[in-house]
N, C-alpha and C positions, 0 to 999 in steps of 0.2 A: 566293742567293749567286751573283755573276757568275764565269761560269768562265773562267778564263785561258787564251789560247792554248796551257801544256803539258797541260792538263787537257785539253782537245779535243782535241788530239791521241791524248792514251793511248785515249781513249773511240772513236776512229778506227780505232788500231792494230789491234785483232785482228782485223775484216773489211779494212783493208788486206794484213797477212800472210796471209789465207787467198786472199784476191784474186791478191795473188802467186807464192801455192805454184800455185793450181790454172793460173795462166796457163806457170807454167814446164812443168807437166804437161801440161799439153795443146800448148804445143809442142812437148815431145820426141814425143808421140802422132803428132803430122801429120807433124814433120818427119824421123820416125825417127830422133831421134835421142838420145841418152838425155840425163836432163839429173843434176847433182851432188842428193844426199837433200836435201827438203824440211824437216827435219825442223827445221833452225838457223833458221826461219820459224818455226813453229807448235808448236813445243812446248812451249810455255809454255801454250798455251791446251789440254792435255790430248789426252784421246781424242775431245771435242766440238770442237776445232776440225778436227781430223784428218777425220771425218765430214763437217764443213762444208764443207771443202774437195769431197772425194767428192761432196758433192751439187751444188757448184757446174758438176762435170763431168758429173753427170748431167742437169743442167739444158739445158748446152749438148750434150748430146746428143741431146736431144726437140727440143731447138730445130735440130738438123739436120735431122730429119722423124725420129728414130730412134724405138720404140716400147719403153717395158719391156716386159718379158716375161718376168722372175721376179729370183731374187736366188742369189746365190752366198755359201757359208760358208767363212770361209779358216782356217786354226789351230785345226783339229780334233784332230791330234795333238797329246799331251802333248810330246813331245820336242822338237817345235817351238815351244810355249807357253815349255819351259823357256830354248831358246836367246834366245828374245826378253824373257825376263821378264815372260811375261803369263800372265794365269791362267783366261783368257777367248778365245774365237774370236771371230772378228769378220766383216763378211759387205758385199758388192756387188752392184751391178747389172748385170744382162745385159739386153742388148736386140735385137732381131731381126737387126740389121746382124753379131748375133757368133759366130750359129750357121752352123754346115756341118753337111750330113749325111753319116751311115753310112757313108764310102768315098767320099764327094765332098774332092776335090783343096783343100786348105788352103796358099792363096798364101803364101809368105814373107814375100811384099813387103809384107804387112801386120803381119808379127811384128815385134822387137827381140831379143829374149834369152828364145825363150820353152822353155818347159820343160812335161812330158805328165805328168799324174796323172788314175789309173782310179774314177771317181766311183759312185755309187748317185745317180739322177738321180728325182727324184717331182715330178710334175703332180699339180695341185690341183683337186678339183672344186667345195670350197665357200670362201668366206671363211673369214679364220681374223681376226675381225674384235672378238670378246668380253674381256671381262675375266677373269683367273682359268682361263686355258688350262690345259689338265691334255696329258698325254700321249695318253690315251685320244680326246680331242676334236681332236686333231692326228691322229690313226692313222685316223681316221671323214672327215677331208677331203680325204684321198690318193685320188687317182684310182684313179693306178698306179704303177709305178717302172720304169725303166729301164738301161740300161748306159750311164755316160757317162764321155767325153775330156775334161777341162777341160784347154785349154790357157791352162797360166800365161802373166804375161810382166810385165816390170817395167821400167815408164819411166826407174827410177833405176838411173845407170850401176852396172853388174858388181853389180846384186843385194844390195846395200851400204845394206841395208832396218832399219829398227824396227820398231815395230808401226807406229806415227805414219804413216811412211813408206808402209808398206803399205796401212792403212785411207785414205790419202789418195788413194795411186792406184786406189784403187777395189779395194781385195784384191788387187790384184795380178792384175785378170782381165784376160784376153787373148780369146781366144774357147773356143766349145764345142762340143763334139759330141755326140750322141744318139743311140743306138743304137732299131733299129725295131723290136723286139716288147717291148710291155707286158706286165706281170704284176701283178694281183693282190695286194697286200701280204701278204693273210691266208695266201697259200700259202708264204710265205719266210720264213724265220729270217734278219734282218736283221744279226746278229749274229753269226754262224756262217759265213757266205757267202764262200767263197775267192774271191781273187781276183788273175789274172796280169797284167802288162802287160806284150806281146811286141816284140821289134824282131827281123830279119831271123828269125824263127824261135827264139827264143830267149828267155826270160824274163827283163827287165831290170828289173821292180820285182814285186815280190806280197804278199800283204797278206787282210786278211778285214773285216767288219763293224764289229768290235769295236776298229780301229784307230781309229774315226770318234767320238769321247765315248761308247765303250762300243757304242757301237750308231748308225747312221746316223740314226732314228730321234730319239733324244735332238738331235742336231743342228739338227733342223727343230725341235723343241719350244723350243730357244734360239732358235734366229730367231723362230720368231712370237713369242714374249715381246721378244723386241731391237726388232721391226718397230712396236709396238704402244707400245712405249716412245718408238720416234723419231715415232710419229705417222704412219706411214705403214703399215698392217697387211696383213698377204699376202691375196693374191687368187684369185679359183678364176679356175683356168687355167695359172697361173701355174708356171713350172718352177723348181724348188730344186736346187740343185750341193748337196749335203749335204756335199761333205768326201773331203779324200783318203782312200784305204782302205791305202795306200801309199809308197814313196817316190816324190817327182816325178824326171825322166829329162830330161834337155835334150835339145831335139830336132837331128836331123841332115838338112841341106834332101833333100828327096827319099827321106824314109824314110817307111816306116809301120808305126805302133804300132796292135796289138788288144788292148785289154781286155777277159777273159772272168772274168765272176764268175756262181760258179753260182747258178743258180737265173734268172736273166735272161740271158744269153746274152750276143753277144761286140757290139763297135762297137769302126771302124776311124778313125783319124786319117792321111789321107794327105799329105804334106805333099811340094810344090812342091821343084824344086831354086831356087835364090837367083834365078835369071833369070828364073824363070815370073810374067808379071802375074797367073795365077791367073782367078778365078770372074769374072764381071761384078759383086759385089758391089763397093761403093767402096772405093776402097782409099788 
């Protein structure tokens, strides 16, 4: 049967709107400057075009010279699933260009609207590459865990997000931080594990394990079952953002936030006043 030019078209349409969402997203990225929700694009084509999008931007991110380097889980709390009517987390790429370290100065001028939540961070030592992942076979290719800052941040202006929205901008990751003593999994109660996030001396969000799908650990077990599903499976090396433990805290230029959750110790987010160009990284 010969197709008609509206038949070609429709057949066009939804890599045209994901072509679209991802290019509006990625100028507000370079030009700081936010852009309206993507979602009046691509919502018609679900949670798969949402991701398609994401990968579009992940794509031209390698194609900067940028490196993955693990994946981030966003909508770990229920309360948050609830506001957005989803019944699921969903999860992003981080690449080397988005970490700072432990008390290294985090330029503004590479922010938009970003906001601090205290993570439980794990490095991979083995692939998680199999069919039929259990919990147990997830717990056996954790290296270690660490203390971490995910800073949020959301290309769509004033935060004014879906989920659509969200998984298209990549979770909504901005950059990361990683605190420097590792620990052992088998010595923590991942579950149990307090935890503050401080600004001038004072506790602005806190929270425990158990905020993260019961346990942070469950968290990584949905990604590698989600990862393996999109065809792309976690890797040893690799770092995993598992999930706020918390509420997230908007940030204030020239403050800094410490996350201390026991059991793994504390990591700082130092953050730039609005004038500072910040690190040598690109910006």
């Amino acid at each position: 049967m010969t197709e008609t030019p509206s038949d070609q078209a429709d057949m066009r349409a939804p890599a045209d709107d994901i072509l679209r969402a991802a290019d509006l997203l990625a100028a507000a990225m370079a030009n700081r400057e936010a852009c309206d929700p993507v979602r009046l694009l691509i919502e018609a084509h679900g949670l798969d075009g949402a991701y398609a999008v994401q990968k579009k931007l992940e794509s031209d991110a390698i194609d900067r010279g940028e490196v993955i380097v693990g994946r981030k889980i966003g909508l770990t709390a229920k309360v948050i699933q609830s506001q957005l009517g989803v019944d699921q987390p969903d999860f992003g790429f981080l690449t080397d260009a988005m970490e700072y370290g432990d008390g290294e100065e985090v330029p503004m001028s590479r922010l938009m609207q970003p906001r601090v939540e205290a993570e439980i961070a794990f490095v991979l030592d083995r692939d998680l590459s199999e069919e039929g992942l259990s919990l147990g076979v997830v717990m056996n290719a954790i290296a270690y865990a660490v203390p971490a800052i995910e800073i949020v941040d959301s290309r769509v202006r004033d935060w004014k997000i879906s989920i659509v929205d969200t998984i298209a901008d990549n979770a909504s990751a901005g950059l990361y931080v990683l605190g420097g003593t590792a620990r052992k999994i088998d010595t923590l109660d991942l579950r149990l594990c307090g935890m503050s996030l401080d600004y001038a001396g004072e506790p602005v969000s806190t929270g425990c394990g158990a905020a993260c799908l019961g346990n942070p650990l469950n968290a990584v077990l949905w990604l590698a079952r989600a990862m393996l599903r999109h065809g792309n499976p976690l890797k040893a090396g690799q770092v995993i953002l598992s999930g706020a433990l918390g509420a997230m805290v908007p940030v204030t230029p020239g403050g800094a936030y410490t996350a201390r959750i026991s059991g793994l110790g504390s990591v700082t987010a130092n953050f730039s006043e609005v004038s500072s160009s910040g690190s040598g990284k690109d910006e």
